[in-house]
DSSP file (Angstrom, degrees, kcal/mol; ACC not computed):
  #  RESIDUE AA STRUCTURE BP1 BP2  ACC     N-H-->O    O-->H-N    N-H-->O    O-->H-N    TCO  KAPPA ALPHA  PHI   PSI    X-CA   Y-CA   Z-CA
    1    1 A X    >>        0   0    0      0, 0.0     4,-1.4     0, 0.0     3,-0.9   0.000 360.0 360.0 360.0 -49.9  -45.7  -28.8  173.4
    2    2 A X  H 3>  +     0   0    0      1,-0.3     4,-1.8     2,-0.2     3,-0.5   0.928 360.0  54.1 -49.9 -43.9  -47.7  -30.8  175.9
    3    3 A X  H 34 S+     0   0    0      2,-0.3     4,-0.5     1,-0.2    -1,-0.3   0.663 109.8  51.8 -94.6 -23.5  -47.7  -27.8  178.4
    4    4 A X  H <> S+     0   0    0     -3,-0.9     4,-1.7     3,-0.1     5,-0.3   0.664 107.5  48.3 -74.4 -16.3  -49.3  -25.5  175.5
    5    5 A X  H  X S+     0   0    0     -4,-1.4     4,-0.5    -3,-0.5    -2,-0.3   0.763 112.0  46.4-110.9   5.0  -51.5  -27.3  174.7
    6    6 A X  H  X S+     0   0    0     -4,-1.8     4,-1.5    -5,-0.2    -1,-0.2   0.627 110.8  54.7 -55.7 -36.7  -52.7  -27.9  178.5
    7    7 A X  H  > S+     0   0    0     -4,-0.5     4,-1.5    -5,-0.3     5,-0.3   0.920 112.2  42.5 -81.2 -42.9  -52.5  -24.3  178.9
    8    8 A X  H  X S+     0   0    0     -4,-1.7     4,-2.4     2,-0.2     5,-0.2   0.886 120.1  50.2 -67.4 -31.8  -55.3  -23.7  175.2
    9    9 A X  H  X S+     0   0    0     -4,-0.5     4,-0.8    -5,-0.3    -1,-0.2   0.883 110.3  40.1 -92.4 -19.6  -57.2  -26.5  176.7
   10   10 A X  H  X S+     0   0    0     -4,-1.5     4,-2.1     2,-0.2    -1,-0.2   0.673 115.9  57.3 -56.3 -43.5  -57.5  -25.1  180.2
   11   11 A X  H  X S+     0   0    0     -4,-1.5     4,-2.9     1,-0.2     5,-0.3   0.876 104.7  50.8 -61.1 -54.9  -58.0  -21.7  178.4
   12   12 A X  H  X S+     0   0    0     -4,-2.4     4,-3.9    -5,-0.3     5,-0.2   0.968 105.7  56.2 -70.6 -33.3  -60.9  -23.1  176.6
   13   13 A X  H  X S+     0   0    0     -4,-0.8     4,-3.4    -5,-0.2     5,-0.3   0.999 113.9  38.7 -51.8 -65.4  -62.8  -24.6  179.8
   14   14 A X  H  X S+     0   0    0     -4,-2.1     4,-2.2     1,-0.2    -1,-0.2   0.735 112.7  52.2 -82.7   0.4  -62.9  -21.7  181.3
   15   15 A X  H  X S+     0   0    0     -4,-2.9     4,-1.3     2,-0.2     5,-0.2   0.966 113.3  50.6 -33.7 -76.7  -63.6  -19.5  178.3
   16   16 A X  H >X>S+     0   0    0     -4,-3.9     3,-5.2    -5,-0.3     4,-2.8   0.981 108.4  61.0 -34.7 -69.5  -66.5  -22.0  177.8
   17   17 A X  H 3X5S+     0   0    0     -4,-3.4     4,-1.4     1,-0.4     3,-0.4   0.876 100.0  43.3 -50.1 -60.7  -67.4  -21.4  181.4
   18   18 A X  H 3<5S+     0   0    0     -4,-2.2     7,-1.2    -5,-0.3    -1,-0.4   0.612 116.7  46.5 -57.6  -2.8  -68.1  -18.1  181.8
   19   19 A X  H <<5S+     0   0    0     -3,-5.2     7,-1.5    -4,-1.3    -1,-0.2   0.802 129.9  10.8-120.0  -6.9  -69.6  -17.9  179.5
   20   20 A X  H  <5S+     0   0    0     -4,-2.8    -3,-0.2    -3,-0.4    -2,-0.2   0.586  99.6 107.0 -77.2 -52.4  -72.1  -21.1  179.4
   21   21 A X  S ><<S-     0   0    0     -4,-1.4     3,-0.5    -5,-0.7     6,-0.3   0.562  89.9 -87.8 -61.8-175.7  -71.5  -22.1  182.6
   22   22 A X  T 3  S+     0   0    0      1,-0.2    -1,-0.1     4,-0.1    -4,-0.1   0.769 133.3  28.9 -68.9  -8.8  -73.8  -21.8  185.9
   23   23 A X  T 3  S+     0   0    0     -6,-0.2    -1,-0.2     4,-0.0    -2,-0.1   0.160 105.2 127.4-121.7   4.8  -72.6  -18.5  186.7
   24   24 A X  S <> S-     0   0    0     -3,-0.5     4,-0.8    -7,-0.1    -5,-0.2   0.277  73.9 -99.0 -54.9 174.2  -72.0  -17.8  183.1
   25   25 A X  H  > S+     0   0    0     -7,-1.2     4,-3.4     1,-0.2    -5,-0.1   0.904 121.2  48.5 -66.3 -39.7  -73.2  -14.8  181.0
   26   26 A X  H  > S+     0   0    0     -7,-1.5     4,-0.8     2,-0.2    -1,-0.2   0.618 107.0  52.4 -61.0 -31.0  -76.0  -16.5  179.6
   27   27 A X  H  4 S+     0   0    0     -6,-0.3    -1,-0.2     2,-0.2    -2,-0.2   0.571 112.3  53.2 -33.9 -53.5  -77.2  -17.9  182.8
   28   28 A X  H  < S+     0   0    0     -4,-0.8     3,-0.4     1,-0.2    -2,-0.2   0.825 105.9  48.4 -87.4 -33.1  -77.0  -14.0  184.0
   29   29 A X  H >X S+     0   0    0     -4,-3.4     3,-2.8     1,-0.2     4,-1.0   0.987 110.4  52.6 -68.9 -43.3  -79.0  -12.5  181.3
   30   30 A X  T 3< S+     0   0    0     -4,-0.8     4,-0.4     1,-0.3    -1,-0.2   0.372 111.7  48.8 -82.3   7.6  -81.9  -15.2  181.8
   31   31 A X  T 3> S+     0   0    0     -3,-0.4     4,-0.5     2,-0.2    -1,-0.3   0.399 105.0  52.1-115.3  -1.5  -81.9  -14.3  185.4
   32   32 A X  H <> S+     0   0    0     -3,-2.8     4,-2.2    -4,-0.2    -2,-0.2   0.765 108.4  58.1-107.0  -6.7  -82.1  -10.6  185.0
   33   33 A X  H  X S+     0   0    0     -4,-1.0     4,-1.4     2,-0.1     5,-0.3   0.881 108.0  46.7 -71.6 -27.2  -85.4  -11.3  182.5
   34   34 A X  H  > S+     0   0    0     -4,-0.4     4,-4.1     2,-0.2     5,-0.3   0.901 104.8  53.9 -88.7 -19.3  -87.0  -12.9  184.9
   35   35 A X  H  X S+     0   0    0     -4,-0.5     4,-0.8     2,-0.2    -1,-0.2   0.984 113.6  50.2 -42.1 -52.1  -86.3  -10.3  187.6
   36   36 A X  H >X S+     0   0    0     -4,-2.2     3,-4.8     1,-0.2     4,-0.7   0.912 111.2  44.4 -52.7 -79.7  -87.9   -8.1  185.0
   37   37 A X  H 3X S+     0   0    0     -4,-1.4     4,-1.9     1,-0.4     5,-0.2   0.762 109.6  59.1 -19.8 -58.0  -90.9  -10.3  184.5
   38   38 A X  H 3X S+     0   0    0     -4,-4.1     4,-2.3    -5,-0.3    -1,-0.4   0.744 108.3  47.1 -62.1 -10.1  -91.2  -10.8  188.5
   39   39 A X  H XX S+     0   0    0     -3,-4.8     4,-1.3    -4,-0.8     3,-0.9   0.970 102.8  56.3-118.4 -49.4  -91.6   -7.1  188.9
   40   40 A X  H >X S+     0   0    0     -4,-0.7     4,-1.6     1,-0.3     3,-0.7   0.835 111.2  44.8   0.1 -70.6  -93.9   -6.5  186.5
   41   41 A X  H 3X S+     0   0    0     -4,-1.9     4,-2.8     2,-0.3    -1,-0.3   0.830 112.9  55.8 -48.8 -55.2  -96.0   -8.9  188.1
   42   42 A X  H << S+     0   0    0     -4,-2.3    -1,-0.2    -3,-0.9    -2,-0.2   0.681 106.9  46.4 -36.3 -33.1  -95.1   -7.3  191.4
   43   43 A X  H <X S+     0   0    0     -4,-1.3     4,-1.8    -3,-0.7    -2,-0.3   0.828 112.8  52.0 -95.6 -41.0  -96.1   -4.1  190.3
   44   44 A X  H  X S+     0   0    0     -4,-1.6     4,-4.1    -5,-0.3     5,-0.2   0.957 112.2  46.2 -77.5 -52.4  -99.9   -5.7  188.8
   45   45 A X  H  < S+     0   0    0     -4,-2.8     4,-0.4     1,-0.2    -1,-0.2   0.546 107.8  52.5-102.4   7.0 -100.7   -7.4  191.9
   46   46 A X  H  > S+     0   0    0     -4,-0.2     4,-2.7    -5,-0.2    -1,-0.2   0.762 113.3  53.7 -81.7 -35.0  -99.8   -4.1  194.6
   47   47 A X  H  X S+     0   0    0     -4,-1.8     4,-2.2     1,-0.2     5,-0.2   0.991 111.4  41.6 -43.9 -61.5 -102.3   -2.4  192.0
   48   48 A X  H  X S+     0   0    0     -4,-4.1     4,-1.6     1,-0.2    -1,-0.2   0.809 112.0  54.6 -78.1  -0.9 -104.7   -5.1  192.8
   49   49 A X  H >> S+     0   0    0     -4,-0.4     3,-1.7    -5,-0.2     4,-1.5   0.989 105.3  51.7 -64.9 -75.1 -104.0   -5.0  196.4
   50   50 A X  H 3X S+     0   0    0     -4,-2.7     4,-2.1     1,-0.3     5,-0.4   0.858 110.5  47.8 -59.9 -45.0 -104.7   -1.4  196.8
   51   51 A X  H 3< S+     0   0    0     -4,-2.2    -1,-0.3     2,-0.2    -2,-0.2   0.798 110.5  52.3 -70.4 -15.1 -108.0   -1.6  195.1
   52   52 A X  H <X S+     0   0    0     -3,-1.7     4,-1.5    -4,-1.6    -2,-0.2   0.947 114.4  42.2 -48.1 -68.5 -108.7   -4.5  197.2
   53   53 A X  H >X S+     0   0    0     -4,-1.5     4,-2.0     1,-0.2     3,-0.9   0.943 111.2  57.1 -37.3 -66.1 -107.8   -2.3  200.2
   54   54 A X  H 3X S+     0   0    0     -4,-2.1     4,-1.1    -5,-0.3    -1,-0.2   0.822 113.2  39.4 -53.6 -31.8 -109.8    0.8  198.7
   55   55 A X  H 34 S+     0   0    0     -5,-0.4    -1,-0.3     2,-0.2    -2,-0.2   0.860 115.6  52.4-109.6 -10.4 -113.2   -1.4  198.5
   56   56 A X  H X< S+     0   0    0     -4,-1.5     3,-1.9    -3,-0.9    -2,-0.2   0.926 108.9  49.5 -65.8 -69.6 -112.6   -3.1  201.9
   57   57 A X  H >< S+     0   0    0     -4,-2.0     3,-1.3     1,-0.3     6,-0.6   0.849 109.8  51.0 -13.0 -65.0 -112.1    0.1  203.3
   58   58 A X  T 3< S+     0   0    0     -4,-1.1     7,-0.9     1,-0.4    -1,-0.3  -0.036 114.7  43.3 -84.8  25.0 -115.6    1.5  201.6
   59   59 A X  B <  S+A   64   0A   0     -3,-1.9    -1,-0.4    -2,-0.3     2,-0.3   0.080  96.3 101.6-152.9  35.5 -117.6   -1.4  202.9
   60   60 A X  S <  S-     0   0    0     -3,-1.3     5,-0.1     3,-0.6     3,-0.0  -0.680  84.1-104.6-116.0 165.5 -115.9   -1.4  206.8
   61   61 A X  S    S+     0   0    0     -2,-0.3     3,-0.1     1,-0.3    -3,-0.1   0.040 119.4  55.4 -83.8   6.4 -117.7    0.1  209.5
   62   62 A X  S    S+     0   0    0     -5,-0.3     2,-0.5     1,-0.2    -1,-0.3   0.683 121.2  29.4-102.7 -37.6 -116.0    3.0  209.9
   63   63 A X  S    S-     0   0    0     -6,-0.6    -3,-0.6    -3,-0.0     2,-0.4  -0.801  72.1-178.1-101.5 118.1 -116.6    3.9  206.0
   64   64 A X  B     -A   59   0A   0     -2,-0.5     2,-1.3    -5,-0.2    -5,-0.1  -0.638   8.8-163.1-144.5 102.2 -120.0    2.5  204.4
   65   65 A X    >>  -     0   0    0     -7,-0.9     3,-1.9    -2,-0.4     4,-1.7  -0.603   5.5-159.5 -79.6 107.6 -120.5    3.2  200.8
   66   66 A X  H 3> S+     0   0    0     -2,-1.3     4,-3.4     1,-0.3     5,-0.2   0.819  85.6  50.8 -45.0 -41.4 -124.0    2.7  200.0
   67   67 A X  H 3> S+     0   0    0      1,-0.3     4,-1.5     2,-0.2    -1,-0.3   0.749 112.5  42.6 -77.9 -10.9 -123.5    2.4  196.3
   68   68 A X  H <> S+     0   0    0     -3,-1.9     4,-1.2     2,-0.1    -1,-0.3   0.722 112.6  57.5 -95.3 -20.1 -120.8   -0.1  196.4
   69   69 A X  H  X S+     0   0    0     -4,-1.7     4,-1.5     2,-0.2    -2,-0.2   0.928 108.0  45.4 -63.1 -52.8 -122.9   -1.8  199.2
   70   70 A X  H  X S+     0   0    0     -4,-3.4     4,-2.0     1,-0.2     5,-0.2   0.994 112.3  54.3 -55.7 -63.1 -126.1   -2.1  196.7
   71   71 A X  H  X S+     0   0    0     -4,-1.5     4,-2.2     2,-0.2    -1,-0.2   0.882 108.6  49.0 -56.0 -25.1 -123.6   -3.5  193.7
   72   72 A X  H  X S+     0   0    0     -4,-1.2     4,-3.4    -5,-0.2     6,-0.3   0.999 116.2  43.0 -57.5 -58.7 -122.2   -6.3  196.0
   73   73 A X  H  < S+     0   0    0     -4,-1.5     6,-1.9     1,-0.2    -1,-0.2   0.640 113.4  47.8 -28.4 -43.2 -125.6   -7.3  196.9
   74   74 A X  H  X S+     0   0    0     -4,-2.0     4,-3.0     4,-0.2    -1,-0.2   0.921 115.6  44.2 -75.1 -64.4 -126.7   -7.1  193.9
   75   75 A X  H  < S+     0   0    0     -4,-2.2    -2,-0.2    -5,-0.2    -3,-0.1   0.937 123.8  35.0 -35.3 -73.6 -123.6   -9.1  192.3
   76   76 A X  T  < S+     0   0    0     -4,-3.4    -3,-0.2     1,-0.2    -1,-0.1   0.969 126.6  27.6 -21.3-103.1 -123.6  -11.8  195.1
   77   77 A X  T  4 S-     0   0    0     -5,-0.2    -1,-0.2     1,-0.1    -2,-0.2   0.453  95.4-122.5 -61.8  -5.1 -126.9  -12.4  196.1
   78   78 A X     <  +     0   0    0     -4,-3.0    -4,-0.2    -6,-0.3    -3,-0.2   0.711  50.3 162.8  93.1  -0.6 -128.8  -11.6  193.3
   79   79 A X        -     0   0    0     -6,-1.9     2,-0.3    -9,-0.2    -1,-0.2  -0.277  13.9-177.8-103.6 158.7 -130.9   -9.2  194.7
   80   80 A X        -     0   0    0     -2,-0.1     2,-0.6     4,-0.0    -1,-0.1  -0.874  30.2 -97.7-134.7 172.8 -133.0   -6.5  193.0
   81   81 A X    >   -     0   0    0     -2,-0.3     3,-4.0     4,-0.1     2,-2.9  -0.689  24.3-130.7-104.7 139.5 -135.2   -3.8  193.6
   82   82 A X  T 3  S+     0   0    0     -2,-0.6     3,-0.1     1,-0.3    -1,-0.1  -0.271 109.8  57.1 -66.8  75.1 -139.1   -4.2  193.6
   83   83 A X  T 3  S+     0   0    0     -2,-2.9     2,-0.3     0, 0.0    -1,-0.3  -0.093  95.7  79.4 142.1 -41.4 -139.2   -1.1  191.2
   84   84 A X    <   -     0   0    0     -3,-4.0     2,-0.4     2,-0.0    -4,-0.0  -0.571  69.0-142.9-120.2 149.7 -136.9   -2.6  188.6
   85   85 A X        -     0   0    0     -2,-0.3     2,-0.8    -3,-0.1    -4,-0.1  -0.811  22.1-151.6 -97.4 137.3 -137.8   -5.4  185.6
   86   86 A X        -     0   0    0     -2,-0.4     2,-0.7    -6,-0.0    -6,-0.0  -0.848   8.0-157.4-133.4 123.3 -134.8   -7.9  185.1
   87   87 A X              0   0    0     -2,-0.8    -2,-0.0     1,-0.1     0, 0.0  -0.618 360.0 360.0 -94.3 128.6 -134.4   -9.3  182.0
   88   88 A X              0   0    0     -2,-0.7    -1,-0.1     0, 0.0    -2,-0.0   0.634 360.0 360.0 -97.1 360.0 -132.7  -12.6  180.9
C-alpha cells in the first residue's frame, strides 16, 4: 500500500511538473508569445532602420537631395525663405 501510494505521489510531481514547472507547458507557451512579440518589434525597427538608411543616403555626399536638404533645415534650424510669411 505504501509503495502505491509513493508511486501516485511521485506520479503527481511530475505530472504537476510538466506541466507548471520551469520547463513546463505553461512556461513554454509564455515564451513562444514573447518570441512573437520580439519579432514584431524586430520587424518595426528594420523598417525604421531602412528609412533611416534611405534619408542618410539622400543627404551623403555621394547622393544630395535638395528637397529633403531644405526640410531638414527648415525642421532643425528654423530657417525660412525671404519670399515666404510664417505664421504662428
Amino acid at each position: 500500500m505504501l509503495y502505491f501510494l509513493g508511486l501516485i505521489a511521485a506520479g503527481t510531481y511530475f505530472t504537476f511538473a510538466a506541466v507548471q514547472g520551469d520547463y513546463g507547458l505553461f512556461h513554454r507557451v509564455r515564451i513562444e508569445a514573447e518570441a512573437r512579440t520580439l519579432e514584431k518589434e524586430r520587424a518595426r525597427l528594420a523598417s525604421e532602420i531602412a528609412t533611416l538608411e534611405n534619408k542618410t543616403h539622400r543627404i551623403s555626399d555621394d547622393y544630395l537631395d535638395l528637397d529633403l536638404l531644405d526640410q531638414q533645415a527648415r525642421d532643425v534650424l528654423g530657417m525660412v525663405r525671404a519670399d515666404e510669411i510664417v505664421l504662428r
